[in-house]
C-alpha positions as CSV (number, residue, x, y, z in Angstrom):
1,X,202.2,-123.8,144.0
2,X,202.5,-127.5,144.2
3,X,199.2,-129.5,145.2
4,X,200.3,-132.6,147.0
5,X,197.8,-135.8,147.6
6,X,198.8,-139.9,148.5
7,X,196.9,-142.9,147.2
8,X,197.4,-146.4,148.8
9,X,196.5,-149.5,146.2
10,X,195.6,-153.3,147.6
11,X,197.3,-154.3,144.5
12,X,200.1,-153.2,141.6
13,X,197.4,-153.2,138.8
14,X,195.1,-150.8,139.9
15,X,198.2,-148.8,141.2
16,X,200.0,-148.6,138.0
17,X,196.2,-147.5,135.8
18,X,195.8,-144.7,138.4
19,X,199.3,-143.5,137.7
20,X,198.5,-143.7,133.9
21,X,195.7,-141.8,134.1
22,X,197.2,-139.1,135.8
23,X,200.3,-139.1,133.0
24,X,198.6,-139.5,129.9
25,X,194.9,-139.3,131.0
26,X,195.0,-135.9,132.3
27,X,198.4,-134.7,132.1
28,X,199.6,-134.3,135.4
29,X,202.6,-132.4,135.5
30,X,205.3,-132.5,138.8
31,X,206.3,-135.6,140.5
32,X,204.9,-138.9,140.9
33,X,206.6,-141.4,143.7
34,X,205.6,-145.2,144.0
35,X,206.3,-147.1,146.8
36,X,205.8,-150.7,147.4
37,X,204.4,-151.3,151.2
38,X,206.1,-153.3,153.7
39,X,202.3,-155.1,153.8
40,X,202.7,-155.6,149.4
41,X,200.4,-152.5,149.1
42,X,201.5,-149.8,146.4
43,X,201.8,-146.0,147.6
44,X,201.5,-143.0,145.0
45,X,202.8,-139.7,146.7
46,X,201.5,-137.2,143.8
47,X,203.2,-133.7,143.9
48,X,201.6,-131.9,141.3
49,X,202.4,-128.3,139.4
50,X,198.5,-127.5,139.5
51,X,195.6,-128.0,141.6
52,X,193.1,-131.4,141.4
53,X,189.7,-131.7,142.1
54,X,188.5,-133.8,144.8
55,X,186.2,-136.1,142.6
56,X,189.2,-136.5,140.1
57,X,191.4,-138.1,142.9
58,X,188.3,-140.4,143.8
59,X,188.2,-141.7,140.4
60,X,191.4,-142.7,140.7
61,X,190.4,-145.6,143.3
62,X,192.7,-146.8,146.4
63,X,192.8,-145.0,149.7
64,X,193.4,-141.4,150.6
65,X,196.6,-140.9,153.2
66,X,198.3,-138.1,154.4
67,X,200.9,-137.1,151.6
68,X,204.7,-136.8,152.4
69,X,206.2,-133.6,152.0
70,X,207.4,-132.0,148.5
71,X,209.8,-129.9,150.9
72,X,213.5,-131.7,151.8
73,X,214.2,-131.0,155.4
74,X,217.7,-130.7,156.2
């Protein structure tokens, strides 16, 4: 089961500890895309192999958004 969640980040910073922490921190394993915003905002799209708690993803700051699918549609 994959457990997908999106984080937007004001700034590049506070973007790239959050994707740290999920790496090394707690060892996040699955897929991790960053996107830089047409606005200069960063975007995580977080497709993880296990499930995360709620207050986990809070810790990691920025702004909850809907998540893009792990699924390719063809």
């Amino acid at each position: 089961m994959i457990f997908s969640f999106a984080l937007e980040f004001e700034d590049e910073k506070t973007m790239r500890a959050a994707v740290k922490k999920l790496w090394d921190g707690l060892k996040i394993t699955g897929e991790i895309e960053v996107n830089r915003l047409s606005d200069g905002r960063w975007r995580i799209d977080v497709h993880a192999e296990s499930t995360v708690r709620e207050s986990t993803i809070e810790a990691l700051g920025g702004t909850r958004v809907k998540a893009r699918s792990a699924v390719a549609r063809i």
